[in-house]
KOLMILUM-360606 format. One record per atom (N, C-alpha, C, CB): residue in one letter; y, z, x. Coordinates in steps of 0.001 Angstrom, whole numbers, padded with zeros to 6 digits, always signed. Glycine has a CB too. Layout:
<atoms>
AYZX...
</atoms>
This chain:
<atoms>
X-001198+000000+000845X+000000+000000+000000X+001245+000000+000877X+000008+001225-000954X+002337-000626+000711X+003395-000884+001298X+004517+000463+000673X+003757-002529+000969X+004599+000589+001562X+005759+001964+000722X+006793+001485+000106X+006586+003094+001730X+007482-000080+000714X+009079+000066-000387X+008211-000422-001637X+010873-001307+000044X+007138-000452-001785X+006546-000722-003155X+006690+000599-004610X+004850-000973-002713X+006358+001372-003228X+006230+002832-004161X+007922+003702-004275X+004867+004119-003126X+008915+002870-003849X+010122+003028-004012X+010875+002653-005429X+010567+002395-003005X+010336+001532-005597X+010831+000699-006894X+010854+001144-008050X+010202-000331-007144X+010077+001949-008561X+009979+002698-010347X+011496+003378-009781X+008148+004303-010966X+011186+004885-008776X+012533+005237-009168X+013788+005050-008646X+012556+006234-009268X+013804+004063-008056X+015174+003263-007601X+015727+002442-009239X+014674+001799-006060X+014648+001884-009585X+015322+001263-011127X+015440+002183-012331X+014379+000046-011756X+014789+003343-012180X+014981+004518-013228X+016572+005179-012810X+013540+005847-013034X+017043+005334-011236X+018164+006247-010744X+018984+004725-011569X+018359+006813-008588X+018794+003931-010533X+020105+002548-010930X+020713+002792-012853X+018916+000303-010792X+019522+002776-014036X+020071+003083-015032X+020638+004430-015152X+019316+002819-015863X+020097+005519-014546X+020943+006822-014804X+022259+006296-014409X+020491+008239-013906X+022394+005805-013277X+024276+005378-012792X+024665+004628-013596X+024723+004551-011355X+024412+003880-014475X+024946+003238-015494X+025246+004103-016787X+024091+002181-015755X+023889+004236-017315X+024380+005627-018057X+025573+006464-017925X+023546+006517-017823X+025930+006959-016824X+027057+008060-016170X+028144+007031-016053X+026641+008905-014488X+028134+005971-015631X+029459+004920-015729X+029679+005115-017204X+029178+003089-015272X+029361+004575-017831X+029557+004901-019089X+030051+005762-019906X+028926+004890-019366X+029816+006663-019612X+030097+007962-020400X+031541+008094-019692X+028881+009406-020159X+031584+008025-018184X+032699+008181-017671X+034153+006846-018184X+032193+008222-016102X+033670+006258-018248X+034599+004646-019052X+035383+005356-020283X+033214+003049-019964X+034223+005983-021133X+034427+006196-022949X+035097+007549-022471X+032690+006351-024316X+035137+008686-021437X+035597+009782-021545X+037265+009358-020462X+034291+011029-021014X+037402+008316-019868X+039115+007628-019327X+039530+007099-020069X+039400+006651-018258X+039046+006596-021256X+040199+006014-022433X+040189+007283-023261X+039709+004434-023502X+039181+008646-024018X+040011+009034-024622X+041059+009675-024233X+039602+009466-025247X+040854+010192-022691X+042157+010790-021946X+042977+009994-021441X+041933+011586-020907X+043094+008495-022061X+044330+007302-021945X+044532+007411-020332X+046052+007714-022971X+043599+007367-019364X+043342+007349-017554X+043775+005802-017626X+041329+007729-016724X+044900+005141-016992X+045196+003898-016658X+044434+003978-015203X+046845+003548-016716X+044849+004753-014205X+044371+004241-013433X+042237+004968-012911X+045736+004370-012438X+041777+003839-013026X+040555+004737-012696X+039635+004564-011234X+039560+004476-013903X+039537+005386-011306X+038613+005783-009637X+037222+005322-009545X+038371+007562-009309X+036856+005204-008617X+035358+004187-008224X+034531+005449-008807X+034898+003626-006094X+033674+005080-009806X+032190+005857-009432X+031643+005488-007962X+030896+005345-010581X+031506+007810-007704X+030799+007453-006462X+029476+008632-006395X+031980+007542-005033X+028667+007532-005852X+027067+008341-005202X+026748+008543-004297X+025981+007968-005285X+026136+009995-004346X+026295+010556-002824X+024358+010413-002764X+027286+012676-002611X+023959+009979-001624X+022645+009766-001194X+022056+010409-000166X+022506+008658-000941X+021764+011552-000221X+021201+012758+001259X+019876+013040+001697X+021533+014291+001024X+018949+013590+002292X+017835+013833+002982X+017474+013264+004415X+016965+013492+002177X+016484+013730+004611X+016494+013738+006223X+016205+013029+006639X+015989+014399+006916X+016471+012280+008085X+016405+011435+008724X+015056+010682+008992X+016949+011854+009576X+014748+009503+008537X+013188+009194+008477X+012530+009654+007618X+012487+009528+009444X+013242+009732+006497X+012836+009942+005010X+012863+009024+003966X+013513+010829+004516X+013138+008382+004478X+013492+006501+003236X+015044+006706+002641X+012054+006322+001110X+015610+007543+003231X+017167+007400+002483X+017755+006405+002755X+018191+008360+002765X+018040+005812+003165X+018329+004056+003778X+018175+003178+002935X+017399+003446+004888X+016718+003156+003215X+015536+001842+002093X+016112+002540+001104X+013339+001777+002029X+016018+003482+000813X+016472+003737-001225X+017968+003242-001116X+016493+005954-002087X+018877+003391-000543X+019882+003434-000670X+020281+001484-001030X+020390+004332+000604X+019330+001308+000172X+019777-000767+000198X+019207-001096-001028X+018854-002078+001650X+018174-000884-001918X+017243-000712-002935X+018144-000496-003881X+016194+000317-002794X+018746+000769-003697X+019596+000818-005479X+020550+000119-005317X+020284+002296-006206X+021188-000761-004430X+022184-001682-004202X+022025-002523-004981X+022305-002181-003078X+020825-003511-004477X+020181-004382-005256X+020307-004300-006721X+018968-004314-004940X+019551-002908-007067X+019929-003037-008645X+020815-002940-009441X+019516-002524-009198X+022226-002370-007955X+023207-002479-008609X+024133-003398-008018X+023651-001353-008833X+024228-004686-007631X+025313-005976-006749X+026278-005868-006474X+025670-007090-007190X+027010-004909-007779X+028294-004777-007196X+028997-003585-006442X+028990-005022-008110X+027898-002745-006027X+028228-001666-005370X+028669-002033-004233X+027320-000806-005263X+029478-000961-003845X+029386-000553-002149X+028776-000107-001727X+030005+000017-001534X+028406-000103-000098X+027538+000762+000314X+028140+001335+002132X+025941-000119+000159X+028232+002712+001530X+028794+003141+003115X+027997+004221+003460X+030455+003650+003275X+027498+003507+004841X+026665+004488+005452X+027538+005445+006772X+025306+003575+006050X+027195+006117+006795X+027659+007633+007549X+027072+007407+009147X+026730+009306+006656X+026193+006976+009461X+025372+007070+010557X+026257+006585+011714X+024054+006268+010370X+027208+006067+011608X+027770+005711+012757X+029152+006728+013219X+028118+004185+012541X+029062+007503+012502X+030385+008944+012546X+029428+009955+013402X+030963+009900+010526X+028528+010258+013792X+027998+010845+014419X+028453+010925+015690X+027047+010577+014269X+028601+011813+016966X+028806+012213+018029X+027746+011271+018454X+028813+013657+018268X+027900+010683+020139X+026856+010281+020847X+025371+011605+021217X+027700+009724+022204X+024332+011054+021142X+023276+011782+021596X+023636+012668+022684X+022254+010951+021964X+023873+012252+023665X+024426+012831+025126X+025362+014256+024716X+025586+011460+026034X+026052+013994+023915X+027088+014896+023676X+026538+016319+022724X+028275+013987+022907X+025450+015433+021763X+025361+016274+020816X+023790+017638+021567X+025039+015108+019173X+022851+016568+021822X+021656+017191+021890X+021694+018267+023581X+020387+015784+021777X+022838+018522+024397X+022622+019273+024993X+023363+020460+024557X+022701+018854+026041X+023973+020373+023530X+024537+021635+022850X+023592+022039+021991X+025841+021476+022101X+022564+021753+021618X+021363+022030+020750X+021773+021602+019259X+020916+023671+020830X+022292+020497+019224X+022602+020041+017291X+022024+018359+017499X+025042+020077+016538X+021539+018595+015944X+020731+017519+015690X+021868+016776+014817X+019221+017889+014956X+021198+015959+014186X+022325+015464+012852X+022415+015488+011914X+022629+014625+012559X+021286+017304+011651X+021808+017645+010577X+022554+019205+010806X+020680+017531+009515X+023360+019290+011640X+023731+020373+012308X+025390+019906+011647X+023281+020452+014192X+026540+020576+011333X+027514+020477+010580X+028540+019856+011861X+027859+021934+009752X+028321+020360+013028X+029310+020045+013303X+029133+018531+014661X+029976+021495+013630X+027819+018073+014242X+027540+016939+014744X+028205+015122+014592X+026391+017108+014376X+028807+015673+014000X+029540+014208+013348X+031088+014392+013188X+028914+013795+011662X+031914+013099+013352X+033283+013279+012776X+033910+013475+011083X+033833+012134+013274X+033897+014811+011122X+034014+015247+009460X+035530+014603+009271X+033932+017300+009046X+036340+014714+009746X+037454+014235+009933X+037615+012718+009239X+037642+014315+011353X+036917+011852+010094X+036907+010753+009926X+036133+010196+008523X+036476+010362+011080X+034923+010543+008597X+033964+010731+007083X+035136+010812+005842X+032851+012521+007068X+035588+012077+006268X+036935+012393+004900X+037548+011329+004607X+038271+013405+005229X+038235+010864+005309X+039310+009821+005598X+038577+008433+004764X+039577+009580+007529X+037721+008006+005013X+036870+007176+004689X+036605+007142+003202X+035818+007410+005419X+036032+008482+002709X+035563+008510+001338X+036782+008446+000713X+034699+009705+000901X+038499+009238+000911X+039304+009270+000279X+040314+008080-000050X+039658+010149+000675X+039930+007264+001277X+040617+005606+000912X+039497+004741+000450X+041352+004710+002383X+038398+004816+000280X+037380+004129-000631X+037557+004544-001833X+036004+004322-000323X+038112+006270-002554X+038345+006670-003928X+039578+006071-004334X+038385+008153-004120X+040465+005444-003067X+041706+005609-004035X+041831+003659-004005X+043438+006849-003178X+040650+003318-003617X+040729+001722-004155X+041243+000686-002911X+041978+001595-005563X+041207+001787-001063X+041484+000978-000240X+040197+000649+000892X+042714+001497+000275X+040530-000659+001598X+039426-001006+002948X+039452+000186+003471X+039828-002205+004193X+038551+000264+004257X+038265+001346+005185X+037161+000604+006707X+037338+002705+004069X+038135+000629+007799X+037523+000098+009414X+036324+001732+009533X+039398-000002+011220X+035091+001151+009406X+033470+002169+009428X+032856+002059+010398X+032304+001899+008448X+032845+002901+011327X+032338+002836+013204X+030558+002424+013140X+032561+004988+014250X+030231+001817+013345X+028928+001358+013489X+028268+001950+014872X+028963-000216+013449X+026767+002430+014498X+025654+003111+015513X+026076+002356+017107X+023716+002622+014906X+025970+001176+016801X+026198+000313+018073X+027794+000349+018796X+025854-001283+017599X+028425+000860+018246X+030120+000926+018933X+030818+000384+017901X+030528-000041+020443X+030636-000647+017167X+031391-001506+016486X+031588-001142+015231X+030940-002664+016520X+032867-001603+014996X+033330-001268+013622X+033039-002553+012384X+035021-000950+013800X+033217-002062+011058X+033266-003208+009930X+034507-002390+008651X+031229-003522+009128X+034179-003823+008140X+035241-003188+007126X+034723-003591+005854X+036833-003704+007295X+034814-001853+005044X+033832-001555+003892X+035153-001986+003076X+032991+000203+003661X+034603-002928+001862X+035766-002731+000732X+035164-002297-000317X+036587-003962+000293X+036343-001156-001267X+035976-000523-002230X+035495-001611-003409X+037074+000407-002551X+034753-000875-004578X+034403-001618-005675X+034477-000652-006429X+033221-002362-005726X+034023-000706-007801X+034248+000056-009247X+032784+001172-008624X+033952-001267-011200X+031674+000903-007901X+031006+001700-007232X+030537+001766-005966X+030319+001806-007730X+029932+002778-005815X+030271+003070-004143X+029015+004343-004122X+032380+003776-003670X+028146+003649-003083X+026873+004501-003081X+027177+005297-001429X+025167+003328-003231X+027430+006376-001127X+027234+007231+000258X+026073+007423+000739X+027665+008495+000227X+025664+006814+001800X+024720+007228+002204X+024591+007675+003611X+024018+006478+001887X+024270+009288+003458X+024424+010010+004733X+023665+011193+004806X+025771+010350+004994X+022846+011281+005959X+022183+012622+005568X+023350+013952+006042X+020501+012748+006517X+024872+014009+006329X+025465+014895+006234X+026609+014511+005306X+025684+015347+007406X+026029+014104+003946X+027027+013550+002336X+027454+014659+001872X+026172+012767+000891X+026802+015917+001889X+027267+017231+001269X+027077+018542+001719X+026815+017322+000173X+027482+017898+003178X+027661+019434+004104X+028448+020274+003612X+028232+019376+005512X+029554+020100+002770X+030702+020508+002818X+031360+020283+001131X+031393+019715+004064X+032034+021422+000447X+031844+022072-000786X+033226+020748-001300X+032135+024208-000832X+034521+020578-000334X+035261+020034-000710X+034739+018227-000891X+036302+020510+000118X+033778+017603-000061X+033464+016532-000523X+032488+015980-001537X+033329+016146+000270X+031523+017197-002109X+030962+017305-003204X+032246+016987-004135X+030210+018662-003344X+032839+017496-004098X+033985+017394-005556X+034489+015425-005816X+036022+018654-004957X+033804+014902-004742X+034559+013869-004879X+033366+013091-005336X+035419+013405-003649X+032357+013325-005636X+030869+012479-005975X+031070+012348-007622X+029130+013536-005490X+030671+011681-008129X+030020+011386-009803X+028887+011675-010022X+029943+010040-010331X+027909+011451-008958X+026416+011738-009046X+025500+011911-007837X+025853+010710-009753X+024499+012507-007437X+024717+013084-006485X+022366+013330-006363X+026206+014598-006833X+022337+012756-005187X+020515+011795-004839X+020190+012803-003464X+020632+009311-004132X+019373+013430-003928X+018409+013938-002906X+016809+013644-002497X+018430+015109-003185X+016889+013002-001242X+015512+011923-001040X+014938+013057+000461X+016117+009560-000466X+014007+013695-000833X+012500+014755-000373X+011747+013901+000246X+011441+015476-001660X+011043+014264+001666X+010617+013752+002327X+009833+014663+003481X+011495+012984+002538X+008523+015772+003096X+007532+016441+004299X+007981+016387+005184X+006344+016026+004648X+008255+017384+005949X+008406+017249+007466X+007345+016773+008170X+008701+018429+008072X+005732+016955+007981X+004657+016077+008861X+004610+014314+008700X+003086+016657+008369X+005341+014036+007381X+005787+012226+007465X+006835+012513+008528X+006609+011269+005759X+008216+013222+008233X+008970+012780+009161X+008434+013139+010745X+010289+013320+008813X+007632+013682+011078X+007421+013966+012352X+006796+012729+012996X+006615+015181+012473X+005631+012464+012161X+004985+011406+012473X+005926+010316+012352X+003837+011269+011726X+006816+009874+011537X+007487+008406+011856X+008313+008709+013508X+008892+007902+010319X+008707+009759+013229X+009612+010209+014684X+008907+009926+015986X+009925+011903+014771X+007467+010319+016024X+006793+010299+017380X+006106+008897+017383X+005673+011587+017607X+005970+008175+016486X+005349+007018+016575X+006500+005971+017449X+004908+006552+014999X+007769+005947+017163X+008617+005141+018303X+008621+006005+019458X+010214+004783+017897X+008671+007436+019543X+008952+007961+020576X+007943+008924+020740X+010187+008373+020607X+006594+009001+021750X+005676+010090+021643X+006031+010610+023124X+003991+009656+021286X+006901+011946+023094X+007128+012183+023865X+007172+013599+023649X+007898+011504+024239X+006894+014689+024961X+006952+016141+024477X+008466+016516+024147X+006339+017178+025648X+009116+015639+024650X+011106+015652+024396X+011210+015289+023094X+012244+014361+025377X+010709+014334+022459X+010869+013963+021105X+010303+015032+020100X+010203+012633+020902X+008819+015745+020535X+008679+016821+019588X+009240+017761+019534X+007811+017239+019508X+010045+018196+020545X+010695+019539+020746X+012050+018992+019698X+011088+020042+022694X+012689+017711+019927X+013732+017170+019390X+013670+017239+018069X+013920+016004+019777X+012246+016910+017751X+011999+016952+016084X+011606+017835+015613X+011226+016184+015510X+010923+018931+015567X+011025+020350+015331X+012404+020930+015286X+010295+021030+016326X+013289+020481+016073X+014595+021394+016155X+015501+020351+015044X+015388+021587+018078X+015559+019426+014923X+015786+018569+013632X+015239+019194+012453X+015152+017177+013727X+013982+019206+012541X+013619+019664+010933X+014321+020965+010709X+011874+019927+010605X+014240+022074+011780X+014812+023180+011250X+016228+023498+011497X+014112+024156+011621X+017066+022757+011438X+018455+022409+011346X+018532+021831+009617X+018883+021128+012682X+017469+021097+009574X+017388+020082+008548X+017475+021290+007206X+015777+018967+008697X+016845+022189+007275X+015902+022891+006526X+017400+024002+006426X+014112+023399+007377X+017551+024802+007535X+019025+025666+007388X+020025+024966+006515X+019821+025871+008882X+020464+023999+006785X+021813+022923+006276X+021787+022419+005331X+022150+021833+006912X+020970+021548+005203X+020913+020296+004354X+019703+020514+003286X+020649+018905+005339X+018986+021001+003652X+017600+021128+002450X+018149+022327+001237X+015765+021916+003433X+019112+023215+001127X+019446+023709+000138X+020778+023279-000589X+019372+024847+000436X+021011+021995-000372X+022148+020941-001090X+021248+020681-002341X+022620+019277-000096X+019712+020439-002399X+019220+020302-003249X+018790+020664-004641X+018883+020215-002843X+019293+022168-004504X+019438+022498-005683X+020705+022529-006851X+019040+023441-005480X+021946+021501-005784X+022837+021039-006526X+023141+019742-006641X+023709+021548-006293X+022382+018804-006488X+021958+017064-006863X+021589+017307-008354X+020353+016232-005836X+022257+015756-008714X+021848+015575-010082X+020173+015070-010099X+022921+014416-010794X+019601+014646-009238X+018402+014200-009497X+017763+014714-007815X+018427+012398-010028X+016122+014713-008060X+015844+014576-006468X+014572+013599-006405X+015472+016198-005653X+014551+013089-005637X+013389+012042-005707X+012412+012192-004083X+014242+010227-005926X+010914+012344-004762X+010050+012805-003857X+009342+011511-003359X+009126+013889-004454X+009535+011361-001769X+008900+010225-001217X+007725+010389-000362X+009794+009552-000526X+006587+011125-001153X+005570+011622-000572X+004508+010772-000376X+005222+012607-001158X+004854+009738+000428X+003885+008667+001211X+002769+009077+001842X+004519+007991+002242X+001604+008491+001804X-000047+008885+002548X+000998+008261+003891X-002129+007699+001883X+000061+009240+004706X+000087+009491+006193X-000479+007856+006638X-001074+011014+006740X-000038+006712+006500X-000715+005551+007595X-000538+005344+008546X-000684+004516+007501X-001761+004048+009749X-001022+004298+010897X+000026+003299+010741X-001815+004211+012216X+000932+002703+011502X+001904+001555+011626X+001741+000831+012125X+002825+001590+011947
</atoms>
């Protein structure tokens, strides 16, 4: 079995919930006569080598006219981060600064220049929606306030270990990924009990 196979039911079940919630949000800006209205936005979180990505390019699809801004390139270089002992799901591993900046000129309907993994930048333009995808989307209480709806993608730590050591089998990589998961687990794994939905990507163990 191919896993983005076993992605698809609830990528097209979430895609109608966001419609649903557009909706309601449309019929609840005209009765409060809102001329100007703000992008529905979705925040998309879980841990690294968990399919948050693939879901994320996935509900795109079902939805065309979204945006899609990924977070992964606001991160500190490796060098910088991993001899201070923070992974990336550690709070202060990434430019929060910049992240901000980003989501608040994508809400208010402007481009935004988005630093890419590789050095390079692009330029995200806003739309009526706008999917976040970052596993550090809701570190932080003040950028929750700015979401419409809000995706937590569950994912075992023995899948993520194993996708982790399969590019890299190294005793540096397990020590790396153990200290990931439990960064993962302090930080980011109790955001989950304030997502509107959570979706479990509990894939059989294959080899690759």
């Amino acid at each position: 079995m191919k896993p983005i196979d076993w992605y698809i039911p609830p990528v097209q079940e979430v895609a109608e919930n966001i419609r649903d919630k557009i909706r309601e949000k449309k019929k609840e800006d005209k009765r409060e006569n809102i001329i100007h209205k703000n992008p529905f936005i979705v925040a998309v979180t879980g841990q690294g080598a968990g399919g948050k990505s693939c879901f994320c390019i996935l509900l795109k699809r079902c939805l065309p006219h979204a945006t899609l801004l990924n977070l992964d390139g606001y991160y500190y270089p490796d060098e910088e981060r991993h001899p201070k002992q923070m992974t990336g799901a550690h709070p202060d591993s990434f430019d929060k600064e910049g992240i901000r900046e980003a989501l608040h000129l994508l809400g208010s309907g402007k481009r935004v220049l988005v630093p890419q993994e590789n050095g390079k930048r692009i330029t995200v333009t806003p739309s009526s929606l706008i999917i976040v995808d970052g596993l550090c989307a809701l570190l932080f209480p003040e950028w929750k306030k700015v979401y419409d709806y809000t995706i937590f993608i569950d994912c075992p730590a023995a899948i993520i270990r194993k996708r982790k050591l399969c590019t890299h089998p190294t005793k540096e990589e397990l020590a790396l990924c153990d200290l990931r998961i439990k960064q993962f687990e302090e930080f980011v794994a109790p955001q989950q009990q304030d997502c509107d939905i959570i979706i479990s990507l509990n894939l059989p163990l294959t080899d690759q």
